[in-house]
C-alpha positions as CSV (number, residue, x, y, z in Angstrom):
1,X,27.6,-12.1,5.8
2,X,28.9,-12.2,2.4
3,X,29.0,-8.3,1.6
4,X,30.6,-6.7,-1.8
5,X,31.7,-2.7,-2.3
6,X,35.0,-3.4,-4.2
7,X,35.2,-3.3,-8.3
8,X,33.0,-5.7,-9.1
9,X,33.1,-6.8,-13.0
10,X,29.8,-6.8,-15.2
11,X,27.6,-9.5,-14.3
12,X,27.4,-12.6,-17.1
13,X,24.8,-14.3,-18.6
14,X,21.9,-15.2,-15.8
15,X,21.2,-18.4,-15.6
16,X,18.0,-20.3,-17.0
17,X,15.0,-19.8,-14.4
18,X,17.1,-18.0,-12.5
19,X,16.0,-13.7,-11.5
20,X,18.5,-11.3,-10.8
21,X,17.9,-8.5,-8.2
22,X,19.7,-5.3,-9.3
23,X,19.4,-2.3,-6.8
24,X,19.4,1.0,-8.0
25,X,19.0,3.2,-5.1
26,X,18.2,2.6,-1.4
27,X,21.4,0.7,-0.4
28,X,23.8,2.8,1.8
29,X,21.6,5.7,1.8
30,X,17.8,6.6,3.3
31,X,16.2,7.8,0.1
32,X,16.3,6.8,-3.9
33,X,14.7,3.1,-3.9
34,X,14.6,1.4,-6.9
35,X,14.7,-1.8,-7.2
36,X,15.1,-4.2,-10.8
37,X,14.1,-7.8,-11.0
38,X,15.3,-9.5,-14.4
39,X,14.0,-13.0,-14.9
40,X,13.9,-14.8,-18.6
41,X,15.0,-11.3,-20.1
42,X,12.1,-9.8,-18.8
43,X,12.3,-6.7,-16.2
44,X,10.1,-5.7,-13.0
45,X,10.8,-2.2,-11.5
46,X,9.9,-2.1,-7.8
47,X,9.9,1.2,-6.6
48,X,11.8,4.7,-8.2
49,X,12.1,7.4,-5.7
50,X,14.7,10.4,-5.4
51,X,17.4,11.5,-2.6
52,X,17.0,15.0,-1.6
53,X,20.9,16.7,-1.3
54,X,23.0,17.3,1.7
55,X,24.8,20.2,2.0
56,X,27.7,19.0,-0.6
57,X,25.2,19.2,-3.2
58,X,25.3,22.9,-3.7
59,X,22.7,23.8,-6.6
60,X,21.0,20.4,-6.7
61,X,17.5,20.1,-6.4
62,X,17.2,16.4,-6.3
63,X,18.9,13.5,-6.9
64,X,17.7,10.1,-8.8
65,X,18.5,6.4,-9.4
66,X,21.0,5.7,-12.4
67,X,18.7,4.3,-15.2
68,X,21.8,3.9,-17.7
69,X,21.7,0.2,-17.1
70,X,18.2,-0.5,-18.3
71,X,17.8,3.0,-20.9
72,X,17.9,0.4,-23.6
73,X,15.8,-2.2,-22.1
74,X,13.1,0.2,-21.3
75,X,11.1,-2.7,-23.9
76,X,11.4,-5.2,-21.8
77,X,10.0,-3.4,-18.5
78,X,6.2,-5.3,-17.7
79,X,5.9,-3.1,-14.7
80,X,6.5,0.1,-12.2
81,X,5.5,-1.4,-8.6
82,X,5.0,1.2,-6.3
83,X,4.9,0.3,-2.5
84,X,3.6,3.2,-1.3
85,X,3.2,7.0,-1.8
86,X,6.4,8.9,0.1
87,X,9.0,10.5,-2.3
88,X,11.6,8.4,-1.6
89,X,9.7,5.5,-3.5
90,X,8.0,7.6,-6.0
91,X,9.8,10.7,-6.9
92,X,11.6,9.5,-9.7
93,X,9.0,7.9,-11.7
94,X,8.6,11.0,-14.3
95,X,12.1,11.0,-15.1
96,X,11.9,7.1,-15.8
97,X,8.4,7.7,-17.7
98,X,10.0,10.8,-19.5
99,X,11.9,7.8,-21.6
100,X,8.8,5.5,-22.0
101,X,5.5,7.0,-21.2
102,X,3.5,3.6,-21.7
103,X,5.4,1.8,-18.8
104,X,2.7,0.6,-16.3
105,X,2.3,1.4,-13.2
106,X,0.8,-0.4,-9.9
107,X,0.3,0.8,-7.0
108,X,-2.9,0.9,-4.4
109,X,-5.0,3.6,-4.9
110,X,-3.6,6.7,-2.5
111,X,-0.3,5.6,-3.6
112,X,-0.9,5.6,-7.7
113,X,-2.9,9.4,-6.6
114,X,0.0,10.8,-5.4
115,X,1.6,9.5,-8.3
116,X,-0.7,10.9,-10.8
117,X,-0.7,14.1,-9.6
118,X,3.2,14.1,-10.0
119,X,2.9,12.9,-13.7
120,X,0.1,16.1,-14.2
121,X,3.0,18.3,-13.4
122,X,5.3,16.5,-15.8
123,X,2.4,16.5,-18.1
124,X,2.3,12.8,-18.3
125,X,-0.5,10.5,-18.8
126,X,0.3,7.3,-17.1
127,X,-1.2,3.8,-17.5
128,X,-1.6,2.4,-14.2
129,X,-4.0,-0.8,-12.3
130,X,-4.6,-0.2,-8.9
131,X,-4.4,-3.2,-6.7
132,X,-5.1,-4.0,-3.0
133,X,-4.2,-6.2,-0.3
134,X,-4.3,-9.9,-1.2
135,X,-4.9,-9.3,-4.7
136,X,-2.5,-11.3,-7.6
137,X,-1.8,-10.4,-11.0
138,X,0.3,-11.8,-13.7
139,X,2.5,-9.2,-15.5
140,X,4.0,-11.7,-18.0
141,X,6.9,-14.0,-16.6
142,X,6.2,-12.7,-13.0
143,X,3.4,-13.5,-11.0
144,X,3.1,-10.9,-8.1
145,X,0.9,-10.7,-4.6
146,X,0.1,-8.0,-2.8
147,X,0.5,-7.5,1.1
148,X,-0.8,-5.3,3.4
149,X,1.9,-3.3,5.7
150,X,1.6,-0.7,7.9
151,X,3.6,2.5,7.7
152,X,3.8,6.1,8.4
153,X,1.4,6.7,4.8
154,X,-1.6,4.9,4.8
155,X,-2.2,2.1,1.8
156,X,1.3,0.6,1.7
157,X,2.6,-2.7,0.3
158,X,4.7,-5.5,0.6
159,X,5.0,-7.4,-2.7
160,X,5.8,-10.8,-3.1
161,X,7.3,-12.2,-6.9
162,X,6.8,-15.7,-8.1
163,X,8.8,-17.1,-10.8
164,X,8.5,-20.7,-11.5
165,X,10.7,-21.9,-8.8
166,X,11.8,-19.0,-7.0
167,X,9.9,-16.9,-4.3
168,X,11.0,-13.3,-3.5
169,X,9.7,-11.3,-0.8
170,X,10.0,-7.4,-0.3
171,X,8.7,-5.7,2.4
172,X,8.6,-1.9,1.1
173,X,9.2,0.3,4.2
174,X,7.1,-1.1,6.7
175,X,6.5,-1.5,10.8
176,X,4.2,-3.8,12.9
177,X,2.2,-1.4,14.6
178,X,-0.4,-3.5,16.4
179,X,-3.4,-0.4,16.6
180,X,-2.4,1.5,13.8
181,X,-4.9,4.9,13.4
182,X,-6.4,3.3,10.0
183,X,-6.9,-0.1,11.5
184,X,-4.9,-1.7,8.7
185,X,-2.3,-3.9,10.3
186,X,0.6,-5.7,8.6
187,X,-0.3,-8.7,7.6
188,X,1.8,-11.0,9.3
189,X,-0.5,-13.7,8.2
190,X,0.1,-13.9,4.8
191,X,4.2,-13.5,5.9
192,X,3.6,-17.0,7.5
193,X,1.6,-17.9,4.6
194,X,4.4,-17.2,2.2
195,X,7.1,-18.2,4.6
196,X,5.2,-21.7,4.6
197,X,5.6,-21.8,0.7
198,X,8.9,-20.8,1.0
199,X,10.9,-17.8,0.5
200,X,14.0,-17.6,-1.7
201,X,15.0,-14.5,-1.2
202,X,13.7,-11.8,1.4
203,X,14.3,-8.0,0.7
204,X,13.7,-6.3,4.0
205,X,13.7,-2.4,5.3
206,X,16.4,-1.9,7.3
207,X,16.4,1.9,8.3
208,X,15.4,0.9,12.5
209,X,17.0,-2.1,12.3
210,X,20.0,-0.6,15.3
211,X,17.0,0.6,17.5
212,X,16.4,-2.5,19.7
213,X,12.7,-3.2,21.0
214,X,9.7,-2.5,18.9
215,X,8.6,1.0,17.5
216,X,6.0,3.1,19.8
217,X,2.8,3.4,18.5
218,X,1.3,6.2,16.2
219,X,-1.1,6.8,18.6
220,X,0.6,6.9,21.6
221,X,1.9,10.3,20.0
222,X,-1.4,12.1,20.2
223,X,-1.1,13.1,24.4
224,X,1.8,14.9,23.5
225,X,-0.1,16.5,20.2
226,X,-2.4,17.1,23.1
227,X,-1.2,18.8,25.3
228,X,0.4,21.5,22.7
229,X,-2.7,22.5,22.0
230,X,-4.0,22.7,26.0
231,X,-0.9,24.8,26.6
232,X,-0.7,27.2,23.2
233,X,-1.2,30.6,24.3
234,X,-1.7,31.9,20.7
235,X,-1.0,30.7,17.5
236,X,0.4,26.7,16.7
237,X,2.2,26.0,13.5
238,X,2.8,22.3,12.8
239,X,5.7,21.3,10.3
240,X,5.6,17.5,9.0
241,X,5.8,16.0,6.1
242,X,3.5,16.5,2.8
243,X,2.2,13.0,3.1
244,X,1.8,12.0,6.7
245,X,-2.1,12.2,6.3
246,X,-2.0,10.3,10.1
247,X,-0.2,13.2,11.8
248,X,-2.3,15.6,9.9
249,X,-5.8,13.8,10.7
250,X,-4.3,13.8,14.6
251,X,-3.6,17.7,14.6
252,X,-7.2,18.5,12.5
253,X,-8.7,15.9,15.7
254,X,-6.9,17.8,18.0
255,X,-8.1,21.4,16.8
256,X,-11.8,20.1,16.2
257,X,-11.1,19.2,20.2
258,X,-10.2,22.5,21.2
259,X,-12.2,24.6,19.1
260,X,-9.2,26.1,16.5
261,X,-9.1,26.8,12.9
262,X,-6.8,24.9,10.7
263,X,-5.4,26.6,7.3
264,X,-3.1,24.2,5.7
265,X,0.2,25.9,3.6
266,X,2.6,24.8,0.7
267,X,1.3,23.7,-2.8
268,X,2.2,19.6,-2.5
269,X,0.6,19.8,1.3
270,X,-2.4,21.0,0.2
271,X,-2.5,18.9,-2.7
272,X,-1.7,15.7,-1.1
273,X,-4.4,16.4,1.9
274,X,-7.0,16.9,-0.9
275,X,-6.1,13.7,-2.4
276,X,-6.3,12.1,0.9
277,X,-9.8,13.5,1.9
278,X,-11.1,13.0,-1.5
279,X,-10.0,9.0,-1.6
280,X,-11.4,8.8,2.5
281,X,-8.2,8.5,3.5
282,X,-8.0,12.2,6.1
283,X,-11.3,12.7,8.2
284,X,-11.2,16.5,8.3
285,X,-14.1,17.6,10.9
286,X,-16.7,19.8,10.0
287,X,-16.2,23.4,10.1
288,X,-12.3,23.2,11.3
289,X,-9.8,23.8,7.9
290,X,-10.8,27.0,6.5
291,X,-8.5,29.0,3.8
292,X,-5.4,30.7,4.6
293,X,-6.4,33.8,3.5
294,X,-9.3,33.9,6.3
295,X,-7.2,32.6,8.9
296,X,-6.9,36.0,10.1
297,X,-10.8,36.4,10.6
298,X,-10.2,34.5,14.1
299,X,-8.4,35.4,17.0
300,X,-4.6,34.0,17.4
301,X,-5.3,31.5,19.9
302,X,-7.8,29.8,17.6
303,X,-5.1,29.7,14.7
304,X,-3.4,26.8,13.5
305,X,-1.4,26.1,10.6
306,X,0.0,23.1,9.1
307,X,3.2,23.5,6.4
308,X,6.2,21.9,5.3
309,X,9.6,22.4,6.7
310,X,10.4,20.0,9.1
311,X,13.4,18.8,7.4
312,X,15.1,22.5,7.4
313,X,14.4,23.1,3.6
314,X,15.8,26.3,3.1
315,X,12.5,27.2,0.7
316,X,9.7,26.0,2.8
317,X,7.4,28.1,4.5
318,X,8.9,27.0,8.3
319,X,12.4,27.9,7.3
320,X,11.3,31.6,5.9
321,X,9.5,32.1,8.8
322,X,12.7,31.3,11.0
323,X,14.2,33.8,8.7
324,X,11.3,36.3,8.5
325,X,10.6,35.8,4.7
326,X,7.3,34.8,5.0
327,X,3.8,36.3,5.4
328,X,3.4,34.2,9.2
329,X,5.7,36.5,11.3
330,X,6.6,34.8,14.2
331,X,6.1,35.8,17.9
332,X,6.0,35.6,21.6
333,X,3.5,33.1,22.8
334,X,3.1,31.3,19.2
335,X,4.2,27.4,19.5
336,X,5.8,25.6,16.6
337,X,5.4,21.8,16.4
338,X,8.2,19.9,14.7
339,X,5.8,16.5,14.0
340,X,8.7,14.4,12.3
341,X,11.9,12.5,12.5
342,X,15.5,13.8,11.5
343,X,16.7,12.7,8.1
344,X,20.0,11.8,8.6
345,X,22.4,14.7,6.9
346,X,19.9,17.0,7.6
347,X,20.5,17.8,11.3
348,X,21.9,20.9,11.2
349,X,19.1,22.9,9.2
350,X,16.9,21.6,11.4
351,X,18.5,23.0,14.2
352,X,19.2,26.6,12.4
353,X,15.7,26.6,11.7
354,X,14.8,25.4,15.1
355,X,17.4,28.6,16.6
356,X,16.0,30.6,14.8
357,X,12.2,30.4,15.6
358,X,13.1,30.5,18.8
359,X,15.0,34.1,19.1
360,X,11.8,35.3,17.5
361,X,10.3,34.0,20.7
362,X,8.4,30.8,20.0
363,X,7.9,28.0,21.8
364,X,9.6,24.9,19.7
365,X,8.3,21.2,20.7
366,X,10.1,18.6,18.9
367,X,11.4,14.7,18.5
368,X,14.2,15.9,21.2
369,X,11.9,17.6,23.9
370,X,8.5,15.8,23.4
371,X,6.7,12.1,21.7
372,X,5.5,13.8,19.1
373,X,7.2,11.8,16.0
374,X,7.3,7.7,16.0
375,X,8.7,6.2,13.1
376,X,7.5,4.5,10.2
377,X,10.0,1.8,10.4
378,X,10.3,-1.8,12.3
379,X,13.1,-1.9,15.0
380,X,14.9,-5.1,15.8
381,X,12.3,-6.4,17.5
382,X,9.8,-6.4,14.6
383,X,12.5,-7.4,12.3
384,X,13.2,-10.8,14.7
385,X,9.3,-11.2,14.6
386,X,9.9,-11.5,10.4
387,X,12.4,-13.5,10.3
388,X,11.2,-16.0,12.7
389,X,7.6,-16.1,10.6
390,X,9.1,-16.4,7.4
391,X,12.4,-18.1,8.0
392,X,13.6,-17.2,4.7
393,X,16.6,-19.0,2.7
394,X,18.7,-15.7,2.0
395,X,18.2,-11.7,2.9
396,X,19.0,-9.1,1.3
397,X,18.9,-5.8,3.8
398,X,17.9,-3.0,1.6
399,X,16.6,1.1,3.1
400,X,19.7,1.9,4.6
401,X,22.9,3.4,5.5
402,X,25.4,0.5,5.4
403,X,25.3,0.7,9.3
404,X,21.4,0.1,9.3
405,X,21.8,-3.3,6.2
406,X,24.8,-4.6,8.5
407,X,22.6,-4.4,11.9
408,X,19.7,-6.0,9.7
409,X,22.3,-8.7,8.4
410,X,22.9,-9.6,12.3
411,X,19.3,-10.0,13.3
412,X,19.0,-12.2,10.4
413,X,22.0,-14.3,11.5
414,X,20.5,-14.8,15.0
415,X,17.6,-16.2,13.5
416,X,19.7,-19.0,12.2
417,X,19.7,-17.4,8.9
418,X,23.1,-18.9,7.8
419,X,26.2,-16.0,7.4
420,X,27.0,-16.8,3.9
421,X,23.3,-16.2,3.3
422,X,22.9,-12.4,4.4
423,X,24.1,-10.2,1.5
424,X,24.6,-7.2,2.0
425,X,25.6,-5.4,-1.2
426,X,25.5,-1.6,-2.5
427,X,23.6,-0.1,-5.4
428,X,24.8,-1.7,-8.4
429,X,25.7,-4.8,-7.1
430,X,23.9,-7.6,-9.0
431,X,22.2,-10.5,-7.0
432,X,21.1,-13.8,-8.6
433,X,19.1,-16.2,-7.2
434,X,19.0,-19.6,-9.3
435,X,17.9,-22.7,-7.1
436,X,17.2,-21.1,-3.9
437,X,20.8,-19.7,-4.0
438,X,21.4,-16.4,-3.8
439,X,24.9,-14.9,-4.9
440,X,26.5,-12.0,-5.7
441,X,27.2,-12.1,-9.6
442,X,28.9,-8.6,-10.6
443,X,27.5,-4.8,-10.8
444,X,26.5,-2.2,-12.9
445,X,27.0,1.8,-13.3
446,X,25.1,3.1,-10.6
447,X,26.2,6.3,-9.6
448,X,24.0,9.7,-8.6
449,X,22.1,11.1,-11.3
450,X,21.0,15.1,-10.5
451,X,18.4,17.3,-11.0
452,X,19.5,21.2,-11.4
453,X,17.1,23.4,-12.7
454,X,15.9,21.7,-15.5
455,X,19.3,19.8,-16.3
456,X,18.8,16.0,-15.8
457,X,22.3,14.4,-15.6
458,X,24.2,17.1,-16.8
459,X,25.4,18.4,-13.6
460,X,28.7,16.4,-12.7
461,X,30.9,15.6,-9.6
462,X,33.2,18.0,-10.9
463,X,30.9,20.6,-11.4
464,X,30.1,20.2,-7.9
465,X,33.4,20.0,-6.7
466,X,33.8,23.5,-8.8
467,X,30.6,25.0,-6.7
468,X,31.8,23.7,-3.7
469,X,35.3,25.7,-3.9
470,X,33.5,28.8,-5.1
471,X,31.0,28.7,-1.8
472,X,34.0,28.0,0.5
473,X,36.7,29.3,-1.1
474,X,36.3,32.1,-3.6
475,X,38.1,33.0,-6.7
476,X,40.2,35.0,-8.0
477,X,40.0,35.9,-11.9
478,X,42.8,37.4,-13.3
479,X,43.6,39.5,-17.0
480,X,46.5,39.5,-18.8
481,X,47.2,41.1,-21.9
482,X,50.6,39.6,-24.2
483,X,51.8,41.1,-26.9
484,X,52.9,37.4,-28.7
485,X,55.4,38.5,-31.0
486,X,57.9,40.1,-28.2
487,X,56.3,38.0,-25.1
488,X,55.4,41.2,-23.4
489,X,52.7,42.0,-20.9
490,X,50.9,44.8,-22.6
491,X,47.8,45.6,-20.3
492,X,47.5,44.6,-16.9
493,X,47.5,42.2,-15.1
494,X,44.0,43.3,-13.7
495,X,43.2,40.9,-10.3
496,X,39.3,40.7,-9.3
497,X,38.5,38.7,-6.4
498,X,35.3,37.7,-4.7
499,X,34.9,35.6,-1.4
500,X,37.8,37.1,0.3
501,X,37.8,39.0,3.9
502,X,41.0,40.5,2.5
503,X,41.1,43.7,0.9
504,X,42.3,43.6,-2.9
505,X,45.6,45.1,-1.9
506,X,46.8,42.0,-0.5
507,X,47.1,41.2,-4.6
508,X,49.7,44.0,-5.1
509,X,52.4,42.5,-4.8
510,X,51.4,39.6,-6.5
511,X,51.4,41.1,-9.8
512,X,54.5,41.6,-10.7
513,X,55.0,38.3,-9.7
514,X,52.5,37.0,-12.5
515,X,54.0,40.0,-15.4
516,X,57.5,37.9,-14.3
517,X,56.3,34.6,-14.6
518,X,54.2,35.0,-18.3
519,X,57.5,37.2,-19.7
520,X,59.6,34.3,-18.8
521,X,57.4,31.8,-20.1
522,X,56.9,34.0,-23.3
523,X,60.9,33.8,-23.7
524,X,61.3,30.5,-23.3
525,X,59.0,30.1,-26.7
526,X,55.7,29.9,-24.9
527,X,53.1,31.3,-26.8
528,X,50.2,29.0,-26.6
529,X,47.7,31.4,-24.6
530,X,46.5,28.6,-22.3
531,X,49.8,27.4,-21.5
532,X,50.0,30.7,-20.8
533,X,46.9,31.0,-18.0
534,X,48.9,27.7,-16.6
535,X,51.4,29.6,-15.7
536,X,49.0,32.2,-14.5
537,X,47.1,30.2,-12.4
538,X,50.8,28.1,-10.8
539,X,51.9,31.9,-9.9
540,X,48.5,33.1,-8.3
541,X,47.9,29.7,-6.8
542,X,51.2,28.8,-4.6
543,X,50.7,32.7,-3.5
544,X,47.4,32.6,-2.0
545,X,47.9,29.3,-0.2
546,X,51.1,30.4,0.9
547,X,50.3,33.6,2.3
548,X,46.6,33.6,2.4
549,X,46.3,30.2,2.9
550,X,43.5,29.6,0.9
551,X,42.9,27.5,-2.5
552,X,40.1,29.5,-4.2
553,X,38.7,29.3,-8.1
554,X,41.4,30.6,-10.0
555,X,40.4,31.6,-13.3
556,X,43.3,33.1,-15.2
557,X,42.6,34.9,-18.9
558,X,45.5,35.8,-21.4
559,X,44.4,37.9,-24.0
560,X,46.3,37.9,-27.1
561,X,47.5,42.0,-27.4
């Protein structure tokens, strides 16, 4: 497996015919996919979602895909293809359309929906051309084809590009499930089709590629959905995701089944389940959702309600109920159904949350106790199925942590894919594929872009790093009056510290120390006032790590008496 991380330098010229495959997001982590095709100086976006942050993100809201390396081409973009409708593939798209409104955007129709309804937000007007399973258009140099796949959103899409000689192949976040809920199977028909024709290059999910065998089927999760509701003594709240319409239409079959009301909670849930059951796509049964406000007209052990939360987000309606900030108080006897998987980096609020529900005395089911989540994604097994159907000339593992692409580079290999044909590369890293050869050529910026507040790309590692220190750290601030002419210390110095279990006192002796250090400075011909607060901030520093052992936000002003 040829695989590049290093310093790579700035890909040259591409070659004529040939289509290089830029990744902007999706490669080493499980969120951001964006994906740019470049072929005769034209451009073909596949996919712009966001990362949500991890706890070293303090103050971030979301994270995107770095569109520095095609701002100025933004001209030469025929294209936004959408493979389906979850976040991670369609989140960023207003911040790409905030720079060019008029890019186009395809999609299938729940997908391009969801999408819309994004854009409204962002008050954009997009241009878009639904398409459907098996249907080809021409967006100027590439000619693209549509797929259906299954996956854990209903309407999703492979895509496959055709240049003039070269075939490319990307799955989108897929699995085989043989009897999916919606009856819409991957079509592993049109894979051999295509891997008849020939595929160049194949672009493959990688997130279950370590899990060996084949992923469970969706509905093999409903008997455990099942028997929640046969055993619920009062109310059930069930967290999953804003767009799993399938495990929502399961819990509204499941409550039609045992005679319970459904309210459903959380602006984008609601929003995307009235999408859904507008478009046909969420069968809700007569008589069973009913407003939240009028839950409370039926008895507890008719209740259900279905929010957001499952991932730990501090501001979701799950997590304020664990923490008893929320209009749903929590109690004995009331079961709360986790319906999803664990994003990795977001175990622990997931637990907290889970903790926390349960000292107020509910009853949690979850992925760890109960089959109530299978994944969206194809395990090994499926992923050998692929290869073996479309035998493709090179891969290129993409949706993953580099430990998912490497497994997925392996199962490629023992397909008789040849090693110097698996590439595994990292955002950035620029692929071309010229004759049926695909190599890695050099890489682009590509680093996090965030979202904080309404700052786009302002916030910065170091501010981060700075945010970081003052959550686990503290700071100290310290004022210093000098009198410049005689290099005295007229007024203070005045010590103020936050995020500290010491008491302020523990600064006494400190100060001298700092009236010491500035006077000497001051004599020795300092009397530049922030050379000054370096020597402020040397004096306070090497004494709190020494005897507090700490290394907090030091913030030292000298004030010119």
């Amino acid at each position: 497996m040829s695989n590049q991380h290093l310093e790579l330098p700035q890909p040259g010229p591409l070659a004529p015919g040939g289509v290089r495959v830029t990744p902007l997001g999706g490669l080493g982590e499980v969120g951001r996919n964006m994906t740019v095709l470049e072929h005769r100086g034209r451009l073909l976006v596949i996919d712009c979602g966001v990362l949500f942050p991890e706890d070293h993100h303090p103050g971030v809201d979301l994270i995107l895909p770095d569109f520095s390396s095609i701002e100025d081409r933004l001209d030469d973009v025929e294209a936004i293809v959408l493979t389906h409708g979850h976040e991670d593939h369609i989140g960023a798209v207003p911040y790409l359309l905030r720079l060019k409104p008029d890019i186009p955007l395809l999609g299938s129709t729940l997908t391009l929906a969801l999408v819309e309804a994004k854009l409204k937000e962002h008050r954009i007007k997009p241009y878009t051309l639904g398409v459907t399973e098996g249907q080809r258009e021409q967006l100027g140099v590439f000619d693209l084809e549509f797929i259906a796949v299954n996956h854990s959103i209903p309407d999703a899409l492979a895509v496959a590009v055709r240049t003039e000689d070269q075939l490319i192949l990307h799955t989108g976040d897929f699995k085989m499930d043989q009897l999916p809920l919606d009856r819409r199977i991957t079509d592993l028909r049109a894979f051999a089709r295509l891997g008849e024709e020939g595929v160049d290059l194949f672009l493959v999910d990688s997130t279950n590629a370590e899990v060996p065998g084949f992923t469970v089927h969706e509905k093999d999760i409903y008997p455990a959905i099942e028997r929640v509701f046969a055993k619920a003594q009062r109310r059930i709240i069930v967290a999953c995701f804003s767009s799993h319409v399938h495990r929502v239409q399961q819990v509204l079959d499941a409550a039609a089944e045992y005679g319970r009301k459904v309210a459903i909670v959380g602006r984008s849930m609601v929003r995307n389940m009235g999408i859904a059951e507008d478009l046909g796509y969420l069968h809700v049964p007569p008589g069973v959702v009913v407003d939240f406000k009028k839950l409370d007209d039926y008895p507890e052990e008719r209740q259900v309600l279905i929010c957001t939360g499952s991932q730990g987000e501090p501001m979701a309606a799950l997590s304020r109920m664990a923490n008893r900030d929320h209009k749903i108080e929590i109690g004995e006897g009331d079961t709360v159904l986790l319906a999803s998987s664990l994003i990795p980096g977001n175990e622990n609020a997931v637990y907290r949350v889970i903790n926390g529900l349960m000292r107020l005395g509910a009853d949690v089911v979850h992925k760890g106790n109960a089959r109530v989540h299978v994944s969206g994604h194809a395990s090994a097994g499926e992923l050998l199925y692929c290869y073996n159907i479309i035998r493709p000339r090179n891969v290129m593992p993409v949706h993953g942590e580099w430990r998912h692409l490497v497994a997925n580079g392996r199962l490629a290999e023992q397909t008789g894919v040849p090693r110097s044909n698996v590439l595994l590369a990292e955002d950035g890293v620029c692929i071309d594929l010229v004759d049926g050869r695909a190599e890695i050529s050099g890489a682009v910026d590509c680093g996090y872009v965030y979202v904080d507040g309404s700052s786009v790309g302002g916030t910065t590692e170091a501010l981060l790093k700075d945010r970081r220190i003052l959550r686990d750290e503290g700071f100290v601030t310290v004022v210093v009056g000098v009198d410049v002419s005689t290099g005295r210390v007229t007024t203070g110095p005045e010590i103020l510290a936050r995020g500290f279990a010491e008491d302020l006192d523990v600064f006494g002796t400190i100060a001298p120390q700092i009236t010491k250090a500035v006077e000497e400075a001051a004599g020795k011909g300092v009397t530049d006032t922030h050379q000054l607060q370096q020597v402020v901030r040397r004096t306070v520093g090497s004494y709190v790590g020494g005897k507090l052992r700490r290394r907090p936000m030091i913030i030292p002003v000298v004030i010119e008496a």
